[in-house]
Structure formats: structure tokens, C-alpha cells
N, C-alpha and C positions, 0 to 999 in steps of 0.2 A: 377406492380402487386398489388391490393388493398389486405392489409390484414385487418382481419374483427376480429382475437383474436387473445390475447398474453396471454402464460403462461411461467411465471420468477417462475425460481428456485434459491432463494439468493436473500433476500432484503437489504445486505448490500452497498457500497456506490455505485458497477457497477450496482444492478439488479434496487436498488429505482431511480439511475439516467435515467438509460434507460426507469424506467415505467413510470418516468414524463414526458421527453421529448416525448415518443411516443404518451400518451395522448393527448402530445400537439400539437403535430405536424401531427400525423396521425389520420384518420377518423375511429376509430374501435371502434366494438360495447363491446367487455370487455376485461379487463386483470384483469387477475389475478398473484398475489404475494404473492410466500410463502417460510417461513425462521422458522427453526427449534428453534431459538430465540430469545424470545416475551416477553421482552425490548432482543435488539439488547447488546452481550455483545463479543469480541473479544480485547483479552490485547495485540494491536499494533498497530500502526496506529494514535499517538493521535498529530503527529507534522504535521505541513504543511508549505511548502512552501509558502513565501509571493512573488508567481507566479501565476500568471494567477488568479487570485480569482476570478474573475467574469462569469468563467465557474460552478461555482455550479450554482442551483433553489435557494437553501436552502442558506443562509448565514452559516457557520458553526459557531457555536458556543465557542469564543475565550474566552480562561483561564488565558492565558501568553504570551505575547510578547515575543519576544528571539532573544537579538541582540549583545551576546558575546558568543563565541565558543572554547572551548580547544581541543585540540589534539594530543593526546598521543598514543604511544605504550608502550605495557607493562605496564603501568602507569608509565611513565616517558615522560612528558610536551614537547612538538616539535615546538608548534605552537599555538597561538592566534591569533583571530580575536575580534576586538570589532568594532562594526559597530552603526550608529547616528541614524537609523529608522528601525525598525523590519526585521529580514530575516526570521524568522521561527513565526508561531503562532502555541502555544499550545492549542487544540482543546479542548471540551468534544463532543466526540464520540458518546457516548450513545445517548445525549441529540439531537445531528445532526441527528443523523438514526432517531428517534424517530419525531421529526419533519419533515422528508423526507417520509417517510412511510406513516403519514396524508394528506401530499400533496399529494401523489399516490391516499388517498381514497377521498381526496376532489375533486379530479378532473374526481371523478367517477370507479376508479378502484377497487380494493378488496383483500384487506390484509389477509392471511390464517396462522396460524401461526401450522405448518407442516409441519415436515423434511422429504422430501420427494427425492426420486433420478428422474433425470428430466427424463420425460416417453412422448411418442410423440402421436397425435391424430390428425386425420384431421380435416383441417378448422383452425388449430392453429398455429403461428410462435411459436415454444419452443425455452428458452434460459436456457444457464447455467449459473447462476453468483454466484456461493458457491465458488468462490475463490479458496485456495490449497486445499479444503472437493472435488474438481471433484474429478473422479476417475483416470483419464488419468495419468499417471506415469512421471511427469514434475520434475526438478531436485526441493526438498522441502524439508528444514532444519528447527528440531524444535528451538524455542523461547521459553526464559522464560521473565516475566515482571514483574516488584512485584511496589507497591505503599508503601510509606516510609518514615521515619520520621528521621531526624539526623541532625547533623553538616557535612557539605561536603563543601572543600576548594576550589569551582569553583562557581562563580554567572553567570549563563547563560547555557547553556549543554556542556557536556563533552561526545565525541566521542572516545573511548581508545582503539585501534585494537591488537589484538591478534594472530600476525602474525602465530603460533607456529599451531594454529587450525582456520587459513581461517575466521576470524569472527570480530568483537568487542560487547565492551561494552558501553550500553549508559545511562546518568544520563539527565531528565530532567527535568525543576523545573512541579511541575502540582497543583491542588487548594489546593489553602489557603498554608502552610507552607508544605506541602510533595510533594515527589521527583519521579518520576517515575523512575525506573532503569530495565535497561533488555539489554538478552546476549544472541548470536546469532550466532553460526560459521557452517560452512561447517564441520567440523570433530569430534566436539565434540555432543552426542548424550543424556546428561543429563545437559543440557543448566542452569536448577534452583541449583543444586547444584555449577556448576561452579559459579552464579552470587551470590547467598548466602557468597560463601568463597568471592568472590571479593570483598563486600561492604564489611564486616567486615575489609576488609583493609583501604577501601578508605572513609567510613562513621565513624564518630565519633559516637559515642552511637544509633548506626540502631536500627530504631523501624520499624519492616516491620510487616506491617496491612496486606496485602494480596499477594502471589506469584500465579502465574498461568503459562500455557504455552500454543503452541500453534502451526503453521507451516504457512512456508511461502513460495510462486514458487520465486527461482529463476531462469530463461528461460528468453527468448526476445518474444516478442508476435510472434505467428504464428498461422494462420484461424484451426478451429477445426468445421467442422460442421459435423461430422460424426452422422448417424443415421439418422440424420434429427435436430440433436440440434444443438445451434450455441452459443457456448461458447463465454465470454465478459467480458473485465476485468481481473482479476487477474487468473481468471479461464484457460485465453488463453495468462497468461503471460507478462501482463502489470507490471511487477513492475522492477525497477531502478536494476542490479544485485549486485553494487561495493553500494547501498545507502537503498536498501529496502525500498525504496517510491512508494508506489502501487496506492493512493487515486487519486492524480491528475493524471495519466494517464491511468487510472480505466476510471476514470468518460469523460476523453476526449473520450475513444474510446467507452464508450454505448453511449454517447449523436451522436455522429459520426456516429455509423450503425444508428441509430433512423434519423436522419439526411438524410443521404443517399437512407433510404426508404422514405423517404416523397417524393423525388425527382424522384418517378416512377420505379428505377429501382428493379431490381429483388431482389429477398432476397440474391441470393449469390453474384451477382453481388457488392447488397451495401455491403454485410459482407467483400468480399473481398479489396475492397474501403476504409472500416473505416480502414486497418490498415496502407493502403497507403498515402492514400491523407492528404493534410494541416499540421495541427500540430502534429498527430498521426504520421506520416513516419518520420518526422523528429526523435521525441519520439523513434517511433521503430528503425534509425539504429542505435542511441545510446544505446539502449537497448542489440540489437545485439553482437556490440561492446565491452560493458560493458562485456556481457555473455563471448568472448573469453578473456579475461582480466581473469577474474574470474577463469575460465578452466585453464589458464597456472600460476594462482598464485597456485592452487589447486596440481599442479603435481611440482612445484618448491620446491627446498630444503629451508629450515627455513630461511637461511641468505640473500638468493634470496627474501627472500617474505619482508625482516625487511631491506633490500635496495631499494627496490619500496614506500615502504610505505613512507620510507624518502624524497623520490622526492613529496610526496604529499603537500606540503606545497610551492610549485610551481605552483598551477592550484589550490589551498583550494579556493578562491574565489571563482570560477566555481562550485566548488564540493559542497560549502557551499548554494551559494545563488541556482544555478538550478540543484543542482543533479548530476551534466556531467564533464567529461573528454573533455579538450576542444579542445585537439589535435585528439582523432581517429572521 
């Protein structure tokens, strides 16, 4: 089926990845891209995995290497990792969307900067890619993130789980001398007060510049095209459940349906496809998997959840360098 326009709703990493690739790969005559914010600003997301890098357009823009890891519960130390060549790169975010969005317009498309809820029209493929802002009712826990200044007794990131409310907390280093720190659980519902009291424990003399918050899906992808929109990315559930890594399996599955409609087939036909085929299916049963993980640490009593945790450092390499559980 030739499609001839695209209208993206979310130019963050799923909606700008999919409007380059379709640019690029499909013969249409406009898209359009619009995002409620114009510089791109969302406090999560700023770590990546040193996988797959060669799937962005955009190089992202690296801050910090990251090749030593602690692992706590409670704040009490379980496990180290220090590794010889990067596992994580710390991102700037901002700067990446920002350059991903002028690719969209260099390559002929049209950046609208307007929050808008995605509305359908003929002659148009619609997409959703506003992340956990759809409206769809996906399981979504707020996040707080704060940017920081202190003495803190780990060089590398610190992952500190808080079996007691389903979540953790994480410190990692980000520009020039401050730290980014932010806390994240299933049960607790005022995520910045929780992380506020935490670093006063765990930061020596915290100078915190900025706290915000925010939500995030945790679910396993599953096709949503109701209406006529066709949600992509985080919107339909790409993010990691037991790791909160959304970016890289974001951007696998828009560059993926963009992919699969170059290749003739239908629009549902490839929608249904990018969550199957190649590296996305695999992505998705892990994802799956993760999600019942998640479910059964959520209804387990406290000391169930603070003896799972402790098998983690049995599989941390797995979990560390790709995200995954290596056994489901």
C-alpha cells in the first residue's frame, strides 16, 4: 500500500526515529511532527546501553562512559561489577532529540511544536508516539529525577532496589561534576520526596539544582491501532519492566514498522510484523517475561521480594550489559 502522508504525534526518540526512517525509506509526499516540547525535555532516559549503537540516524550524544556498577538493596552493597571498556553511555538527551528533529526537517518533513492528541484524517498514516502521555491505561509509575552536586561513595552508577515498594534507586554520574539520581517504584506514589530523603543519606553535602518527575509504561509491547492510530514505542510498551530501558527498543520497533512498510506490505500487516520479526520479537518475549516477573514480585510478601533480589547477582552481567534475565 503506497502511503503519500504521515502525521507523528511525539517527537521524542520512537516518533523522530520513525519520521527519519520513513523519510528515508518511503516515497511520501509530507510528514508532519508535533511535540508539546520545543527543546525536547523529559527527566529519564539519559543512560544507554553500549548495544546495538548503530541503530540510531543520529549518533547520540555521549557525557560519560560507565564501566563500574554497584548493587544494593536497601543501601546495603551485594555486588560489584567493574568492567575494562564502557557498558552504559551516559547520554545528553536534550541535545540528541534536538539534533534528530533537524534531521526530520532536513530531510523534508515539518516540525510543529503542539501538543496535540493524535486525531485521524484521510490520506494519512497517524502515529502515536507520546510515550506513557497516550491515553490507553498501560500499568505507569511516576519517576522523580533530580541533577546534583555532592560527595557520593561509588565512582560508576549505583542501582539500590527497594524491595519493600517494587522499585529502586539510581545515582549516575552526568556533566562536568554532577550526578543524576532518581527513584522509581510500583508502590510508592510520591517518588521526589522518597528520593530527596534517600540522598540525604547517601550524598555527602547534596546540592540538588533541579528535582522533577514524570511516568513511565511498564507493560510488554502489544499492537494498539485502534481508531485508526498506530501506536510505536513506549506508547505500545516497549520498555525493559524489571530495567526501565525504553530508548533502544523504542527506536528498534519505529525504525521496524518504517521498515516493513517500505517492503509493500499493508500498514497493519507491517505494524503487526515490527513487533514480531528479527530483533524486536526477541526484545518483545523478553519483555513479556520481565512483565510476569514483575506481577508476581508486586503481589509477594517483602522477604519474597529481598530473596529474589539476592539471586541477582547470578545473572548481573546479563542484566547489567543487555537488560535481560537470561534464563526466562
Amino acid at each position: 500500500m503506497s502511503i503519500k502522508k504521515v502525521r507523528i504525534f511525539g517527537a521524542g526518540p520512537a516518533g523522530s526515529s520513525f519520521a527519519i526512517e520513513a523519510l528515508s525509506l518511503l516515497n511520501i509526499d509530507s510528514l508532519e511532527l508535533y511535540d508539546g516540547e520545543c527543546p525536547y525535555k523529559k527527566p529519564c532516559g539519559e543512560a544507554l546501553l553500549n548495544q546495538d549503537m548503530k541503530i540510531y540516524d543520529i549518533d547520540p550524544p555521549i557525557i560519560k562512559e560507565v564501566k563500574d556498577f554497584y548493587i544494593s538493596i536497601e543501601g546495603n552493597v551485594i555486588a560489584e561489577r567493574h568492567y575494562s571498556t564502557p557498558i552504559w553511555f551516559i547520554i545528553d538527551k536534550e541535545e540528541w532529540i534536538s539534533l534528530m528533529r533537524r534531521e526530520v526537517i532536513r530531510l523534508g518533513g515539518k516540525m510543529k511544536c503542539a501538543r496535540l492528541r493524535p486525531f485521524t484524517e484521510n490520506g494519512f498514516l497517524t502515529i502515536d508516539a507520546r510515550g506513557p502521555f497516550t491515553e490507553e491505561k498501560k500499568r505507569r509509575i511516576p519517576i522523580a529525577r533530580a541533577i546534583l552536586e555532592g560527595e557520593i561513595p561509588y565512582e560508576g552508577v549505583l542501582l539500590d532496589f527497594d524491595p519493600k515498594n517494587v522499585g529502586f534507586y539510581w545515582i549516575f554520574p552526568s556533566k562536568g561534576k554532577k550526578f543524576n539520581a532518581g527513584y522509581g517504584s510500583l508502590l510508592s506514589r510520591k517518588p521526589g520526596d522518597s528520593l530527596l530523603e534517600y540522598l540525604q543519606k547517601i550524598v555527602n553535602k547534596p546540592s540538588v539544582e533541579e528535582i522533577s518527575t514524570s511516568i513511565i509504561t511498564l507493560e510488554y509491547p502489544s499492537p494498539d491501532n485502534r481508531g485508526g492510530i498506530f501506536k510505536i514505542g513506549e506508547a505500545a510498551g516497549t520498555v525493559f519492566p524489571l530495567t526501565g530501558e525504553g530508548i533502544r527498543p523504542s527506536v528498534y520497533h519505529s525504525k521496524e514498522f518504517a521498515k516493513k512498510l517500505s517492503e509493500g506490505l499493508s500498514i497493519e500487516e507491517a505494524y503487526l510484523r515490527s513487533f514480531r520479526m528479527g530483533r524486536m520479537g526477541e526484545i518483545e518475549r523478553q519483555m513479556r517475561s520481565q512483565s510476569r516477573i514483575l506481577s508476581l514480585l508486586s503481589k509477594a510478601p517483602n522477604f519474597m521480594r529481598k530473596f529474589a533480589l539476592r539471586l541477582l547477582p547470578s545473572f548481573l552481567d546479563s542484566y547489567i550489559k543487555k537488560g535481560e534475565i537470561p534464563f526466562i
